[in-house]
N, C-alpha and C positions, 0 to 999 in steps of 0.2 A: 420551601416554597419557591424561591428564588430558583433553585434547578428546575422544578416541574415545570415554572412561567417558561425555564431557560430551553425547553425541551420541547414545551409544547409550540413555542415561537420556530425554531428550526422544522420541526415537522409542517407547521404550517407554509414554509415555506419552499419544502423539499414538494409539501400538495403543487406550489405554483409553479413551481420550474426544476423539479423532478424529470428525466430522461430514464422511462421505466427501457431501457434495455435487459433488466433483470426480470420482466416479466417473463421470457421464454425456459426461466429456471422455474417456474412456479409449481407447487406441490410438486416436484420432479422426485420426491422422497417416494411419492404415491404412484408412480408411473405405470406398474404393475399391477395396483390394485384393483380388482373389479369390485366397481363401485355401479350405481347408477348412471353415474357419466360415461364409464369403461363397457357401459354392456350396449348403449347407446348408440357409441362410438363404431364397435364392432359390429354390431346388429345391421348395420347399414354398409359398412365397408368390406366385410368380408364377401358378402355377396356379389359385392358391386366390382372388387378386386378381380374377384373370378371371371364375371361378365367381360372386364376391359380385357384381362388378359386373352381373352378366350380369342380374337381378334389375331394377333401376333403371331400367338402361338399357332391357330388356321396357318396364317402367312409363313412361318417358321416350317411347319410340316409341307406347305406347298413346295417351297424353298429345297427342303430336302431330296422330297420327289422327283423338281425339276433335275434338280443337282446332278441326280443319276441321268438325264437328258445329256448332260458335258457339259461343258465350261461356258460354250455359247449364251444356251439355251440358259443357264444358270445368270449368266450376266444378261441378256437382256433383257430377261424379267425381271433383275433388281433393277436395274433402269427405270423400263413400265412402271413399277411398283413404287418407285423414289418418284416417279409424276403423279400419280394417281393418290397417294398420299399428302403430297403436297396441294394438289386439288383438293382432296377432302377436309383437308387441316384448314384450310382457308374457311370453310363453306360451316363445317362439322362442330368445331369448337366455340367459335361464337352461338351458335345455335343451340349447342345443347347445356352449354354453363349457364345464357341468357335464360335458358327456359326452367333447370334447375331452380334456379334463383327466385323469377317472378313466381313458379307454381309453387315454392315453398310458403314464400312470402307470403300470396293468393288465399293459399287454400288455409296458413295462420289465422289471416285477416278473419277470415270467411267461419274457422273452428270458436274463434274468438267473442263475434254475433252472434254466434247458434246457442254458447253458452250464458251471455248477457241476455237473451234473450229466453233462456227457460228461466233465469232466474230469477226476474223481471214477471214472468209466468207463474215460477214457485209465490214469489211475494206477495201477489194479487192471489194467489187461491186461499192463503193463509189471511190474510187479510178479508177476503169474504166469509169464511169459518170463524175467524172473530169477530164480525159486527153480526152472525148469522143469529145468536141467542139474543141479543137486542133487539133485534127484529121479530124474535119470535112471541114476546108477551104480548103484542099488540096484530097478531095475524087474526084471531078470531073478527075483532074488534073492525079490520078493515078489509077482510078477506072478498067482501062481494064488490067493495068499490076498485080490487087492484087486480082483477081477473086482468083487464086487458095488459095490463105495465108485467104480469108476470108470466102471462104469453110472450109480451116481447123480451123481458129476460128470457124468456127459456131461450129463444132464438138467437138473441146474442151471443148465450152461454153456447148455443150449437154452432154458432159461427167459431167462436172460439176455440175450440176443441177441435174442429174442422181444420183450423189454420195451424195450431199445435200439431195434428195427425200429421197436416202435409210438411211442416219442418224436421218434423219426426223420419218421413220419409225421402227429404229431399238428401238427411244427414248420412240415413244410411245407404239410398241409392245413390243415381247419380249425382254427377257435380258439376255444376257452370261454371268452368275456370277460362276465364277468356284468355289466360296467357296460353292455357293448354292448345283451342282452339288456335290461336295465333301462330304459333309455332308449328301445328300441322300444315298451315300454308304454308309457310316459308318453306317450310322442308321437301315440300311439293314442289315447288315454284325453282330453288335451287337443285333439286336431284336433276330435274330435266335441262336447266341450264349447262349444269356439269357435264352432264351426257352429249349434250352437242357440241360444248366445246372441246370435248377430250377428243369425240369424233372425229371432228372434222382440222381441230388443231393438233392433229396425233402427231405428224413428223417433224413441224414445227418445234415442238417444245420438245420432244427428243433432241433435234440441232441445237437448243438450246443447254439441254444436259451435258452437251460436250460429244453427241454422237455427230458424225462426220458422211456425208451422202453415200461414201463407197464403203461404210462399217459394215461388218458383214453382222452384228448386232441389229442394225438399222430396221429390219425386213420383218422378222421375228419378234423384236420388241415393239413395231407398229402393231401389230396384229391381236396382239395380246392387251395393249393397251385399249383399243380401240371397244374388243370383246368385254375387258373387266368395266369400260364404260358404262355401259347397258344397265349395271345394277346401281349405277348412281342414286336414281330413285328410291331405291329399298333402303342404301344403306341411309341415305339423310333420314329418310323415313322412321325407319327403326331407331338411330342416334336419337332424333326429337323425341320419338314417343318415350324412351329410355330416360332422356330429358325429364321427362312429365311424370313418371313414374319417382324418378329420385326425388323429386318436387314432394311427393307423397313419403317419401322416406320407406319407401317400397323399392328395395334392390332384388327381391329374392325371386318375383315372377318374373322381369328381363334374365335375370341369371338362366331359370331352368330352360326359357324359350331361347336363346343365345345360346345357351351352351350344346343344345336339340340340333339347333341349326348349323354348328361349324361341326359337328359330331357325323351328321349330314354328309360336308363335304369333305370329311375327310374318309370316310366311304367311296364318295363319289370318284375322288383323286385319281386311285388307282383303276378304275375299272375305265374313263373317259381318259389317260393317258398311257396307259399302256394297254389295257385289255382292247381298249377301242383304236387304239394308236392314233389318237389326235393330238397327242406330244403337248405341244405349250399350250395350244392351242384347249384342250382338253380339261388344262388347271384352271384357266379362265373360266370356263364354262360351268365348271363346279364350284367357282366360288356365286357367281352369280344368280346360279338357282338356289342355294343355300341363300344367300340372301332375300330374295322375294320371299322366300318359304317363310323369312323369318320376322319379318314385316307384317305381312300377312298376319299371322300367330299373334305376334304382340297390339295388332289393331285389334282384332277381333276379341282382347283381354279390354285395351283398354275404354272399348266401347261399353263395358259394362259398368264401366265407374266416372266414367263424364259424359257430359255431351259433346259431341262430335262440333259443332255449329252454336253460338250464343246466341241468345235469344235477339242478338238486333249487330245490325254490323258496325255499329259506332261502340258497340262492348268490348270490338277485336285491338287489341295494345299494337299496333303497326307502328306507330311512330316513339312509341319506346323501344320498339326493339330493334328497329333502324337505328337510333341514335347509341342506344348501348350495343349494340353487334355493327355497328361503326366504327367502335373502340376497340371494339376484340376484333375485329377484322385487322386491322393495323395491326397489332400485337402480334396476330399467328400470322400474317403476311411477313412480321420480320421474324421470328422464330423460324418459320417452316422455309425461309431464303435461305438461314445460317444452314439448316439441315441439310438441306436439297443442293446446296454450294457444296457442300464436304462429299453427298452421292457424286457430284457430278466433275470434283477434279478425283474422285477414285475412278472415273469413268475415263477418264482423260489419262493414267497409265496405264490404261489396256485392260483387255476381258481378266487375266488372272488377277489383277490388284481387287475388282471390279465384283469379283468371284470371291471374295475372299473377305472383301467390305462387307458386302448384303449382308451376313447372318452374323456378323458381328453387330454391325448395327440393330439386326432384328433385336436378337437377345439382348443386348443396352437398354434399347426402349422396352421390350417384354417385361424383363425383370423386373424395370424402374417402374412399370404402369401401374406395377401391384400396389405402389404408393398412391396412384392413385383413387385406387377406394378410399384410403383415409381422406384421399381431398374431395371426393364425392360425400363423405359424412361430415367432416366438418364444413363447409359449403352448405351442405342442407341444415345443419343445425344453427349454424351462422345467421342464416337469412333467417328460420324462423326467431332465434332470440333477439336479432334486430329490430324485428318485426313488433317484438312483444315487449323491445324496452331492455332487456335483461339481459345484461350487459356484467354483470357476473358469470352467467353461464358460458355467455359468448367468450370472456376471455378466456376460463377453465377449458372449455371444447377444442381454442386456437393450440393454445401450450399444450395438450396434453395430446394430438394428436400429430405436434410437430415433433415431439418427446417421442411417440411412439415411430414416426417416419425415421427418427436415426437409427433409435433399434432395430428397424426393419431393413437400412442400409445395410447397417453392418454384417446383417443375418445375408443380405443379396449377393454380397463381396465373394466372403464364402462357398456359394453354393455356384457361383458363375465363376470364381476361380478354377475350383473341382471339376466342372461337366465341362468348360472349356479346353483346360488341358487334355482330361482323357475324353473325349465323345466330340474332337474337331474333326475329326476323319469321317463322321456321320456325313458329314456338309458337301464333302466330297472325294475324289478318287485321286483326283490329282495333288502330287504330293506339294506341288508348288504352293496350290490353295491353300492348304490343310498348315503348311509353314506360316503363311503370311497370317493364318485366323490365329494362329497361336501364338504370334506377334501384337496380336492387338487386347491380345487377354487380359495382361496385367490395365490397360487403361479401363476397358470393358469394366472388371470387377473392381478398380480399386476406384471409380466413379459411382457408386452405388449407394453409398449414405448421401452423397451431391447431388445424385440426381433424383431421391425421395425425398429430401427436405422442398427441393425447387416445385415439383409437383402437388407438396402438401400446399407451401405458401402459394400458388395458385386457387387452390380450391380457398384458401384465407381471404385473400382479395376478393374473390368471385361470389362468399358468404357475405362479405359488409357491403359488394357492393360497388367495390372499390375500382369498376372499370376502368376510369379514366387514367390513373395512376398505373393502373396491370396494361396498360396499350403506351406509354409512354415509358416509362421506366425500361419496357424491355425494347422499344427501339431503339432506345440510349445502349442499351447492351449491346444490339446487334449491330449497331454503327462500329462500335470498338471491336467485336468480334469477329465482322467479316476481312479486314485489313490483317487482322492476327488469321485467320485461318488461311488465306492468300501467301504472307509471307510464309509462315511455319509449311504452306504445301511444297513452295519453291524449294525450301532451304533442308527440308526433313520429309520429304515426297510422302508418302503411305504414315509413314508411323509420324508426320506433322499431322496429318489431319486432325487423329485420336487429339494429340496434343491439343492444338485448339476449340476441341469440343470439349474436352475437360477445361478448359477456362471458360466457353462460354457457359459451362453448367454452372462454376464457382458463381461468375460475375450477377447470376439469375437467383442464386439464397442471398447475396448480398442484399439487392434489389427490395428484396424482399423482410429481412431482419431490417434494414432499416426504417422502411414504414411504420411498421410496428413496435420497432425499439425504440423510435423515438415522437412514439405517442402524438400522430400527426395524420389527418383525416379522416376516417369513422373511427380508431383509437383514439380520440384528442381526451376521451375520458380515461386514459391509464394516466395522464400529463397528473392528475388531482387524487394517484395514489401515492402512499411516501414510500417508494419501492427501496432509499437508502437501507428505511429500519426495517425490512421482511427480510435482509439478507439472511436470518436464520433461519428463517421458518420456507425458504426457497428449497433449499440443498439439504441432502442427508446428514 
């Protein structure tokens, strides 16, 4: 007795000041298993994986096309391209994780009343069926004096029924999700803001990149920026409505219209740059109609399952979504600076370093984005388990698709090892280029379990919630990160850069294992597991 007292007192006290950092081993025995959780997981991220990549990979094939242009034309599209990403990262990210999150959340709430409410419905009908034979020994008895009382039941009972039909149809048609609504403004409201600044601030922010008034880069990277402007609109557009679809836990209809649309433009590529010989000029133009094209498409889907407009303009969430894409704004302002700082001292050793960055970088972020499907599935599961209390799932869903983002690194390492080494002569003709990409190879793949963990715990944050913490945290990183990528450029010119982007990936899973390891703000419930004594039941 005396040990069980002795045993059960130390647990009770490992619940009070427990530091579950051994959550992120949990059922890690079961990693493989498809379970209910596992088909879940996948069901939503495979598609969504495909979607994001599909993106990169456009830019990656544009990339290549250019490539054959020369070394110019090559570099000052990755230029344009490192601004225009960086515009969009500003604008795009808080927009579509805020919107992910509310329409999870939303449409939880909303599945949640529909159910309380039939059953609330079942109970009352079962309930009239049982006092109905009590009722029935005495109908002879008062049947002339209740004519009128059972006219107006019948009308009740038709009101009823009426009201049931139209819940019945509101579940399976459309749906009033004000955050849906919500996020179609904004996404409206910043597509055209982006488009006039990139316009009219095009050579600007290129002097800013480190381009110089007499770069002969200068001429050809305005022109291009200026043109990939234009589809601002579509792409916010498209991003939000994608936004409102993952909300629904629907990744599969953006996948086939996204995938329709960069399939599009890379038809387009060749026929608008060399068939037509509009050169850089030509890529531009093909991503852009691709884009509307695919806007377009995904409006016209997603008209058929909400409404466009809420029924009163005090339903639209504007100041929630200011105040949390206030947070994320900050965050991707410091993220996309770290980024846009390493394009822009590659810009600053000249077109071949410059030429030689771009597709390194593409393929870093391509490969890694595939991680983020899983952060787009856990994120949607996140919110809605938050949503619903269940806080069991929500941890099982965190671990298990941060378990799956390492297996997925290590699987990226590999595969961007191999096509790097033999298939860098794709990128280009010049042998100088083609050296310097295969200098940046080993960081490219041996960052790829680093930069899938960083993308999943992103989507971890942005499922609880946990804004405030995902915009600070990572300006703390990038405070530390821009000083180290500055010195490592002086000191280690081209292959510093790499160098400092691999720690600013490290310093981003820190960030993020800590939150969560030590059971502190929407985890503050792992603090009341005794995660001491699961040590066996954690690992194989």
């Amino acid at each position: 007795m005396e040990n069980i007292n002795g045993s059960s007192e130390e647990a009770n006290n490992n619940n009070k000041r427990g530091i579950p950092f051994l959550v992120f081993f949990k059922d890690a025995r079961n990693i493989l298993k498809v379970d209910s959780l596992c088909r879940e997981i996948l069901g939503i991220a495979l598609p969504s994986a495909l979607t994001v990549v599909a993106d990169p990979i456009a830019s990656l094939i544009d990339t290549t096309f250019i490539g054959h242009l020369g070394p110019l034309e090559l570099a000052a599209a990755g230029v344009s391209i490192a601004v225009f990403n960086q515009a969009s990262r500003i604008t795009i990210f808080p927009l579509v994780s805020i919107t992910t999150s509310f329409v999870a959340e939303e449409d939880t709430i909303q599945n949640l009343a529909t159910k309380q409410t039939q059953n609330d419905n079942t109970k009352l009908e079962t309930d009239n069926v049982d006092e109905a034979p009590k009722e029935s020994n005495n109908v002879e008895a008062t049947k002339s004096s209740n004519v009128e009382k059972v006219d107006a039941g019948n009308m009740d009972i038709n009101n009823e029924n009426e009201n049931v039909m139209t819940k019945r149809k509101q579940k399976v048609g459309k749906k009033v999700i004000a955050s849906a609504s919500t996020a179609l403004i904004f996404g409206t409201i910043l597509g055209l803001l982006q488009t006039a600044i990139l316009s009219f601030a095009a050579k600007p922010l290129l002097y800013a990149m480190g381009l110089k008034h007499d770069s002969p880069m200068l001429n050809p990277a305005e022109k291009y920026l200026r043109l990939r402007s234009i589809g601002s609109p579509a792409v916010l557009l498209s991003l939000a409505m994608q936004g409102i679809f993952r909300g629904f836990k629907d990744t599969t209809t953006p996948l086939y219209i996204i995938v329709s649309g960069y399939a599009f433009n890379v038809l387009l590529d060749p026929i608008l740059i060399f068939y037509m010989k509009l050169g850089l000029k030509g890529a531009a133009m093909a991503h852009v109609i691709s884009q509307y094209m695919m806007a377009t498409t995904l409006l016209l889907f997603l008209m058929k399952r909400v409404h466009l407009l809420p029924p009163s303009i005090k339903d639209l969430q504007i100041f929630r979504f200011l105040k949390n894409g206030g947070l994320l704004l900050v965050r991707v302002v410091s993220v996309t600076f770290c980024m846009t700082l390493a394009s822009s001292l590659a810009a600053r050793l000249g077109s071949i370093p410059m030429a030689a960055f771009q597709p390194g970088l593409q393929i870093w972020l391509a490969s890694s984005l595939l991680a983020d499907g899983l952060a787009v599935a856990v994120q949607t599961i996140l919110a809605s388990s938050f949503a619903e209390k269940d806080y069991n799932k929500a941890t099982a869903a965190a671990t298990r698709t941060l378990q799956l983002s390492f297996l997925l690194g290590i699987g990226l390492s590999l595969s961007v090892a191999l096509g790097l080494y033999f298939g860098a002569s794709i990128f280009s003709k010049n042998a100088s280029v083609v050296q310097l990409i295969k200098i940046s190879m080993p960081f490219v793949a041996a960052t790829q379990p680093i930069n899938s963990l960083a993308f999943v715990f992103d989507g971890v944050n942005y499922g609880a919630s946990d804004f405030a913490y995902s915009a600070y945290s990572l300006v703390l990183v990038s405070l530390v990160s821009i000083p180290v990528e500055i010195f490592l450029f002086r000191s280690k010119k081209f292959i510093g850069i790499w160098i400092a982007l691999s720690i600013y990936m490290i310093l981003r899973i820190l960030v993020g294992i800590w939150r969560m390891g030590t059971g502190t703000g929407p985890w503050f419930y792992l603090r009341k597991q005794p995660w001491r004594h699961m040590r066996s039941h954690l690992l194989p």
